[in-house]
C-alpha positions, -999 to 999 in steps of 0.1 A, spaced: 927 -800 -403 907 -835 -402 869 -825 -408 843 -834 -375 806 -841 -375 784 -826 -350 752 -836 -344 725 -809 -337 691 -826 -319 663 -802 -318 641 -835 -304 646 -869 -302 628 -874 -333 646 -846 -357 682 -843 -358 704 -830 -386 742 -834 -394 763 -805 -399 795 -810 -411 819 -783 -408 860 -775 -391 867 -776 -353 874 -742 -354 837 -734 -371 811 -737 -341 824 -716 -310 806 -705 -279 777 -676 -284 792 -645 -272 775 -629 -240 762 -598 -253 767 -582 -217 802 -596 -219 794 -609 -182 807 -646 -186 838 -632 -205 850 -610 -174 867 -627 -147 856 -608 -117 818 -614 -125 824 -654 -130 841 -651 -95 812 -636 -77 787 -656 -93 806 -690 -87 806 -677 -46 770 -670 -50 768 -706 -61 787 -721 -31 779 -696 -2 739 -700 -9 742 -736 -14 754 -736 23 719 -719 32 733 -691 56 713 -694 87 708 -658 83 695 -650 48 655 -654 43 638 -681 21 627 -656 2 658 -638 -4 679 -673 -12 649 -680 -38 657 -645 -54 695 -649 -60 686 -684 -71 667 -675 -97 688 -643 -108 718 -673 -112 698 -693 -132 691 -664 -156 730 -656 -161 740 -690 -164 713 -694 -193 731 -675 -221 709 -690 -247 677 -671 -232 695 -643 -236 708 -645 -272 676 -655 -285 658 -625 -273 685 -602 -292 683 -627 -321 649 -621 -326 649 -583 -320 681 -583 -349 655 -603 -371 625 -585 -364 646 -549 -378 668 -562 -401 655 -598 -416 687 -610 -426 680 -646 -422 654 -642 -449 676 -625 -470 709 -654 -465 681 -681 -472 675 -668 -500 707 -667 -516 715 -700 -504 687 -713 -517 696 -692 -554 732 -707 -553 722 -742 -543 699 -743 -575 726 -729 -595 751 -760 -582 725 -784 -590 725 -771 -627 761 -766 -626 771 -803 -615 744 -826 -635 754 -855 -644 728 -882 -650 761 -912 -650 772 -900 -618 753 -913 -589 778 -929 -564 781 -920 -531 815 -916 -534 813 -886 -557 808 -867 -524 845 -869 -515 856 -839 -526 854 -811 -507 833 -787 -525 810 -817 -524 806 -818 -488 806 -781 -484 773 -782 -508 759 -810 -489 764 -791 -455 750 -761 -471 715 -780 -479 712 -796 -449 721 -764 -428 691 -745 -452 666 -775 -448 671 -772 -409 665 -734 -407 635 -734 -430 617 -762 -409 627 -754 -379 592 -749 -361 609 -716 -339 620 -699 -371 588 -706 -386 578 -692 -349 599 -661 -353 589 -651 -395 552 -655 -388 549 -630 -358 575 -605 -374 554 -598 -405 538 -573 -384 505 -570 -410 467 -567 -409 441 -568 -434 417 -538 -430 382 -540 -445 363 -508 -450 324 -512 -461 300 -483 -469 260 -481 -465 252 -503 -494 277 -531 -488 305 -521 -512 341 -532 -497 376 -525 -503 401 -547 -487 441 -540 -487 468 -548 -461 487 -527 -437 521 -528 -433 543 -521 -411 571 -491 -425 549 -490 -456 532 -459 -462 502 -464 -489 470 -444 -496 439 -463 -506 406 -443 -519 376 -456 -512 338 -439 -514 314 -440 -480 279 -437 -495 250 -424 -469 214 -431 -473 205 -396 -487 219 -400 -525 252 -384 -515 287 -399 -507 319 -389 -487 352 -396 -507 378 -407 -479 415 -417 -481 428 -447 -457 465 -439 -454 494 -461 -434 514 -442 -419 555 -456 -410 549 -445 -378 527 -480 -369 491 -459 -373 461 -453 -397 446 -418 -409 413 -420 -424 414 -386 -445 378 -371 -453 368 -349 -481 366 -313 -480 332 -294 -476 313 -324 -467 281 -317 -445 266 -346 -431 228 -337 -418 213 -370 -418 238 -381 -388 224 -357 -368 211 -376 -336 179 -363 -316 183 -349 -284 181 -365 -256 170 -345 -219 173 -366 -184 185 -375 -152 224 -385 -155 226 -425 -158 244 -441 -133 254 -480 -135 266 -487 -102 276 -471 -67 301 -477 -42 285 -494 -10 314 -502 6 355 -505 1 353 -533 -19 317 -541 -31 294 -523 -59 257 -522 -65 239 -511 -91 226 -481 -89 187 -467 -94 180 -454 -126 161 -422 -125 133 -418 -150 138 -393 -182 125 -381 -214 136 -384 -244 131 -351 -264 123 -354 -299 119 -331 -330 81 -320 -335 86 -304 -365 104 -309 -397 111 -296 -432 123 -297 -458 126 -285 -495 135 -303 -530 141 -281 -559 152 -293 -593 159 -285 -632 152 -306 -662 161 -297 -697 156 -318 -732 168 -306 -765 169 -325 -800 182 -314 -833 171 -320 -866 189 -303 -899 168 -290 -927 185 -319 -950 174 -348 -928 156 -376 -949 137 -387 -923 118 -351 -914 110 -341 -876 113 -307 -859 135 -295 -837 128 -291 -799 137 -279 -770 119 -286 -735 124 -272 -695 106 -281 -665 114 -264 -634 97 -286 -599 97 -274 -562 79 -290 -536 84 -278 -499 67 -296 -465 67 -290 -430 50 -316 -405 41 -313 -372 40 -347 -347 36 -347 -308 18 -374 -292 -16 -388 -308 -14 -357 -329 -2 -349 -367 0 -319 -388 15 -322 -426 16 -298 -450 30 -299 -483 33 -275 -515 41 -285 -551 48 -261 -579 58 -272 -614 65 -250 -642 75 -261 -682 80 -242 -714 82 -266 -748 97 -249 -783 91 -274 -808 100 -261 -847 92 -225 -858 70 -219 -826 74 -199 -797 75 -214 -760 47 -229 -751 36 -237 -716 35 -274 -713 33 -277 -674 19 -257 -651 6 -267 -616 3 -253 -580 -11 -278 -554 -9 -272 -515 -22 -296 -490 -28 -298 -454 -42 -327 -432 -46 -324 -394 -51 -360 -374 -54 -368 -341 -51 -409 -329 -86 -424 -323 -71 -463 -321 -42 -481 -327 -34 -465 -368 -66 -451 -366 -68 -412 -366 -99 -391 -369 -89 -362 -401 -98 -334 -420 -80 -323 -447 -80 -295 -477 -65 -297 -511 -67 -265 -533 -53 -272 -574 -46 -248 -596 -19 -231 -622 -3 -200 -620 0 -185 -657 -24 -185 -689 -30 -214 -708 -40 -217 -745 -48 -243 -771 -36 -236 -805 -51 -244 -839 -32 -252 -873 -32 -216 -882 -14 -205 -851 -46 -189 -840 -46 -197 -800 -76 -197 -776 -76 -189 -739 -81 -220 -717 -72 -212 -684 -53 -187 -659 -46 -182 -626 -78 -193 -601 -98 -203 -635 -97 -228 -629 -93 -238 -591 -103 -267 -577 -108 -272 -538 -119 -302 -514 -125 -305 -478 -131 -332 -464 -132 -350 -427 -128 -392 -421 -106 -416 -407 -70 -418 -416 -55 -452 -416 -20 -451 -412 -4 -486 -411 33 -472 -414 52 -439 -428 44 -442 -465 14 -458 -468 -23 -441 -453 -58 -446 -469 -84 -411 -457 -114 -423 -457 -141 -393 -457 -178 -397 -459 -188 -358 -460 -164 -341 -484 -168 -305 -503 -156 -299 -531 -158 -267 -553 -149 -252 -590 -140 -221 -592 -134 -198 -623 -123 -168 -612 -123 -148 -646 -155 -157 -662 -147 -127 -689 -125 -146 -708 -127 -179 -699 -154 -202 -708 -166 -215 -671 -193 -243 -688 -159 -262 -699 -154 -271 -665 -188 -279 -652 -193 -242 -636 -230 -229 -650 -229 -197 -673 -242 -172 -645 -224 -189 -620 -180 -188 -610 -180 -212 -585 -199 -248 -585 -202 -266 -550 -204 -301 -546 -212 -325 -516 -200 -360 -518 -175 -391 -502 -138 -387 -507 -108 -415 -504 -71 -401 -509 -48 -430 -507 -7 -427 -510 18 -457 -509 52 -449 -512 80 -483 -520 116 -478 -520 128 -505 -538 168 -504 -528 187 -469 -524 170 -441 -536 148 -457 -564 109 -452 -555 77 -453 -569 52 -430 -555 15 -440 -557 -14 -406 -553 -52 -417 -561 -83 -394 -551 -118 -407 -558 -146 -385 -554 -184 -391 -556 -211 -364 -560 -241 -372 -542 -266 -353 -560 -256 -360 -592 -245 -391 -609 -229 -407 -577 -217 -437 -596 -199 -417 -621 -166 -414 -598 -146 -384 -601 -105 -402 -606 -74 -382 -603 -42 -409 -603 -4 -401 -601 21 -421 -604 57 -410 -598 87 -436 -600 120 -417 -589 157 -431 -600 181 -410 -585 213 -414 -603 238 -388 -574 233 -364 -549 223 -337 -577 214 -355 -606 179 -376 -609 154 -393 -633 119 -393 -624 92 -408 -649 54 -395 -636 22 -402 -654 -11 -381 -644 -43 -395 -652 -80 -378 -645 -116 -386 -654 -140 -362 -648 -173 -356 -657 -175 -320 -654 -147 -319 -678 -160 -343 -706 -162 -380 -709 -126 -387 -721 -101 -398 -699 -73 -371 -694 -34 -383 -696 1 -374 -696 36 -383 -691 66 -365 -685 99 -380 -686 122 -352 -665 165 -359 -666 180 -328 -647 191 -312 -615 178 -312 -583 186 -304 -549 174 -316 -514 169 -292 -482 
């Protein structure tokens, strides 16, 4: 059979050659196998002739209808590309047969090099023309702009991004009939996090799977109490207004609490044999500190308790109490102006078990106990309060008073308190200031100073009591926090008081 060539134009600027046998390119069969049967080419060449004729009575309308449903089964290729692209969207196959052309036409390359051979007539034989024809047919399918069309909107993929609180992302695509977990952690504002699992599913969906015994409190919303918002109301059949909106309040939460409680422990180990020396140690500190607050309108109520308990063993010694501290505070404000509120506050310090100081023979001496001593201010002022962690009390008439409860035992002159006297009272100016700065998460650094000036004695000589707190939470339960505590006091002696506690342990938050 003498071998044809057949021109197939896709525009007037791209054509191809495909060489190939008569018998090789044959009509696209119907898949409705309409054209094929003889009694539906009949009725559709009389539908031809008959509404060519325009029957007087037949509508326009109709006539247009039967028109176009003609034009539909004449156009076979309409047809056949629409199940084309349905077979390639399921199965691929085209993918897959250019891929093994494109395999064995490398391998002929490899195959058939000769670097003398460069004639034209070379191509003569016919396994020569049948590779030729093969690389023309595979440079037409993978350039041809509609199966470029068809492969991009069959990959059926999308590219899901998942970002937590602090702008950590995990990226991955979906496929479609690919089922793939991905694990990824959503991290809150609170120190805690919420493991979830992205899965796709083969069924063309997404399940976002979330941890077990996960309680989220801080996405708890405030109620809200009101008339029910309308946008818009009907007027008529086909027109809308908007509608009135009816006034409401919003109902916040007046009071809150909360409680933190938490467990430090530090041990170090040194053997008898070590050439360097040192003692062995062993160190806990257990912290609470509880508050409920009170806000409705121009006035404020906060209260706050902090108790702090530590027991040190250092060498051959017993436990030794090396923190021990009970404060409780209370400040009531109402709003005088703008972040101006007129105050009055109480602060009561004290400890709640015996304290000694110990001498090189072991011998220890009794230095303080509960309510000895016990030290109380009152005090009323302004309260500025710029924003939520920041307020400076400013207090012109403040009390303050000593106390020593047990004067038996306890040496009351230590602490300013006269011999025939438990309790000294004081009249002077206070300032309490507290700044609070998160720097990014959880980290902190908490700011307390009190200054306090007697004005019958020594007013100059300024009573200081300075903490500084800086928090580094490292999860939802575990924490660093590194505090100084400074005080000068003259009723106490002329050296400056100090200490620093560096606390890694446990903690929880109500």
């Amino acid at each position: 059979m003498e071998k044809s060539t057949y021109q197939l134009k896709q525009s007037k600027s791209d054509s191809i050659k495909y060489y190939s046998n008569d018998s090789v390119l044959n009509l696209l069969v119907d898949p409705l196998h309409h054209i094929d049967n003889v009694g539906f080419r009949f009725i559709v060449r009389e539908l031809e002739m008959n509404y060519a004729k325009k029957h007087h009575h037949q509508t326009d309308s109709v006539q247009d209808a039967v028109n176009t449903l003609l034009q539909y089964v004449k156009n076979d290729s309409i047809r056949n590309m629409v199940y084309y692209l349905k077979e390639y969207i399921e199965t691929r196959t085209t993918e897959e047969a250019l891929r093994k052309v494109k395999k064995q036409m490398a391998l002929e390359k490899v195959l058939s090099y000769q670097p003398e051979l460069s004639k034209p007539e070379e191509l003569d034989t016919d396994d020569a023309w049948k590779a030729h024809a093969m690389e023309e047919l595979y440079g037409y399918v993978e350039n041809d702009p509609v199966h470029q069309w068809i492969r991009e909107i069959s990959r059926d993929s999308v590219l899901l991004g998942v970002k937590n609180y602090q702008n950590d992302s995990i990226k991955f695509w979906i496929n479609n009939g690919k089922q793939d977990f991905k694990r990824f952690w959503l991290k809150k504002n609170r120190r805690d996090s919420i493991g979830i699992w992205v899965q796709n599913t083969n069924d063309r969906s997404v399940r976002i799977l979330v941890d077990d015994d996960v309680y989220q409190q801080s996405v708890q919303k405030s109620k809200m109490r009101g008339t029910r918002v309308k946008l818009e109301e009907k007027i008529a059949s086909d027109q809308y207004s908007l509608a009135k909106l009816g006034k409401y309040k919003r109902y916040s939460q007046k009071w809150k609490l909360g409680a933190t409680v938490g467990l430090s422990f530090n041990q170090g180990h040194v053997s008898d044999s070590w050439a360097g020396g040192g003692e062995s140690s062993i160190a806990t500190i257990f912290t609470t500190s509880g508050f409920i607050n009170y806000n409705s309108g121009n006035h404020t109520w906060e209260n706050k308790l902090d108790v702090k308990y530590g027991l040190l063993k250092s060498g051959d010694n017993s436990f030794r109490k090396n923190e021990d501290r009970i404060e409780f505070n209370t400040k009531y404000g109402q709003k005088a102006v703008k972040k101006w509120y007129y105050s009055a506050l109480f602060n009561l310090r004290t400890q709640a078990v015996r304290g000694y100081t110990y001498a090189n023979d072991e011998s220890r001496t009794l230095k303080s106990s509960f309510f000895a001593p016990a030290y109380i201010i009152a005090s009323i002022g302004m309260d500025y309060k710029p924003k939520k962690d920041f307020s400076i009390l400013l207090s012109p008439i403040a009390a303050k008073y000593t106390i020593v409860r047990d004067t038996s035992l306890i040496d009351q002159t230590v602490f300013g308190v006269d011999e025939d006297k438990k309790v000294k009272k004081e009249v002077g100016s206070y300032v309490n200031i507290f700044h609070k700065v998160k720097f990014w998460g959880d980290l902190s650094l908490e700011n307390k100073l009190t200054l306090y000036s007697n004005y019958a004695m020594k007013p100059k000589n300024v009573d200081v009591n300075w903490e500084l707190t800086f928090l580094m939470p490292i999860n939802q339960y575990l924490s660093t926090k590194l505090s100084t505590h400074l005080i000068s006091d003259d009723d106490t002696g002329s050296k400056v008081q100090f200490k620093e506690n560096l606390e890694v342990g446990v903690s929880y938050r109500f």
